[in-house]
C-alpha positions as a Markdown table, in Angstrom:
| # | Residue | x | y | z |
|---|---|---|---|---|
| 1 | Unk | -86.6 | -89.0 | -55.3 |
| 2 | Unk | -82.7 | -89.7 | -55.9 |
| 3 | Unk | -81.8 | -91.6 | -58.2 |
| 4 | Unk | -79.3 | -93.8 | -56.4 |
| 5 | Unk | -82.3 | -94.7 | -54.4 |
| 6 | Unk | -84.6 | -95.3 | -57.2 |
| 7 | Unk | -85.4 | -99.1 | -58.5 |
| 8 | Unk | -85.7 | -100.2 | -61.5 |
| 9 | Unk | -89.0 | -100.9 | -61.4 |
| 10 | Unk | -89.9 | -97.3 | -59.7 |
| 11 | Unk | -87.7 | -96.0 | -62.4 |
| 12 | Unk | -90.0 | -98.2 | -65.5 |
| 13 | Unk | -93.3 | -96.9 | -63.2 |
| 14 | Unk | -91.7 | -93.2 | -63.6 |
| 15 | Unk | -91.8 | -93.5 | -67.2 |
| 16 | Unk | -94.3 | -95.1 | -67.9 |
| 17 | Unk | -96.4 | -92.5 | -66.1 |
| 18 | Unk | -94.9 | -89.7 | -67.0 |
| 19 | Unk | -95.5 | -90.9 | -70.8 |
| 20 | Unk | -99.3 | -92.3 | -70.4 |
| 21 | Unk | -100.9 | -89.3 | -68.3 |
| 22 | Unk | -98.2 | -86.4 | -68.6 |
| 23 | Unk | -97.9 | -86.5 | -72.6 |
| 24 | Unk | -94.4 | -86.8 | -72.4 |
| 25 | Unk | -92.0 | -89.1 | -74.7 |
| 26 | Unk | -89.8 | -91.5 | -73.4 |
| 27 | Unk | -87.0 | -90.3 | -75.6 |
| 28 | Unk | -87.4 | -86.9 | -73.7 |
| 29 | Unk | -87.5 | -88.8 | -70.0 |
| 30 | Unk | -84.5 | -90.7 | -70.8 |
| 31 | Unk | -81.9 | -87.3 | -72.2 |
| 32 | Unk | -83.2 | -85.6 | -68.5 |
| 33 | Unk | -80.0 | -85.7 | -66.4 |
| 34 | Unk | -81.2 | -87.6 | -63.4 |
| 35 | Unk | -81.2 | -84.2 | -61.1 |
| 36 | Unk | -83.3 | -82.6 | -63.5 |
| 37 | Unk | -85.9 | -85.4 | -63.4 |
| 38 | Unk | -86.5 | -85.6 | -59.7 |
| 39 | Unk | -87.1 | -81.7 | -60.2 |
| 40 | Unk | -90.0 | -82.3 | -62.9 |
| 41 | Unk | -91.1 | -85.2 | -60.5 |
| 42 | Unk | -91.3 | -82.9 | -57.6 |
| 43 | Unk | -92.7 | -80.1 | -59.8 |
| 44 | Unk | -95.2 | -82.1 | -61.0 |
| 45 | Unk | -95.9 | -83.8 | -57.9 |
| 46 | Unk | -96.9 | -80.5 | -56.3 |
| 47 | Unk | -98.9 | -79.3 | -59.6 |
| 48 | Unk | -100.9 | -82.6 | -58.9 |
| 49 | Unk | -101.4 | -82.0 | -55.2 |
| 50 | Unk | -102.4 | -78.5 | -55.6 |
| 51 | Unk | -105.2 | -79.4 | -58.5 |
| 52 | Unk | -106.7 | -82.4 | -56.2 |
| 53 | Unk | -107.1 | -79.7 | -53.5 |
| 54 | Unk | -108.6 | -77.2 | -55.8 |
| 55 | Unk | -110.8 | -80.0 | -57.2 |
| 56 | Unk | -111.6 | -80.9 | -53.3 |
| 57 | Unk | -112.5 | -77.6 | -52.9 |
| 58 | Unk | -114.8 | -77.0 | -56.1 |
| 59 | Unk | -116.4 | -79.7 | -55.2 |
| 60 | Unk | -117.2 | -78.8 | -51.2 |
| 61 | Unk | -118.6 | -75.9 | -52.4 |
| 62 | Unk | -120.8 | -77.4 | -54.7 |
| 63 | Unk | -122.1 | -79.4 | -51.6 |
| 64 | Unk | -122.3 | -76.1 | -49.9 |
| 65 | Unk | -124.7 | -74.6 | -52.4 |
| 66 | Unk | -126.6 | -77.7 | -52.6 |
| 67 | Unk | -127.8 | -77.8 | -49.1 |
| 68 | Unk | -128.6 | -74.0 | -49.4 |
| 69 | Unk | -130.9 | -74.7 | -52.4 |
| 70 | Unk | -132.6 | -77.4 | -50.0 |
């Protein structure tokens, strides 16, 4: 995510998001230099990606000991 490609809207959705569910402060969004926010975006991005598989997997096997208690 660059941002000479980012809208403003994308960019109002970025903060806002970041502030609701991340915890952080829109003061601290706006001082990132707009590299080093696409590289918390990404980070974070791949955090998130990595729980819901974790979470996926939790969960399959919970399914899988289910049926072997049936």
């Amino acid at each position: 995510m660059l941002l000479s490609h980012n809208t403003l809207a994308n960019y109002y959705s970025t903060v806002f998001a970041l502030v609701q569910h991340h915890k952080y402060s829109i003061t601290e969004v706006e001082r990132l230099i707009p590299y080093e926010r696409d590289i918390y975006i990404s980070m974070l991005q791949e955090f998130l990606k990595k729980e819901k598989e974790r979470q996926e997997q939790r969960a399959a096997q919970q399914r899988s000991s289910m049926r072997k208690n049936y």
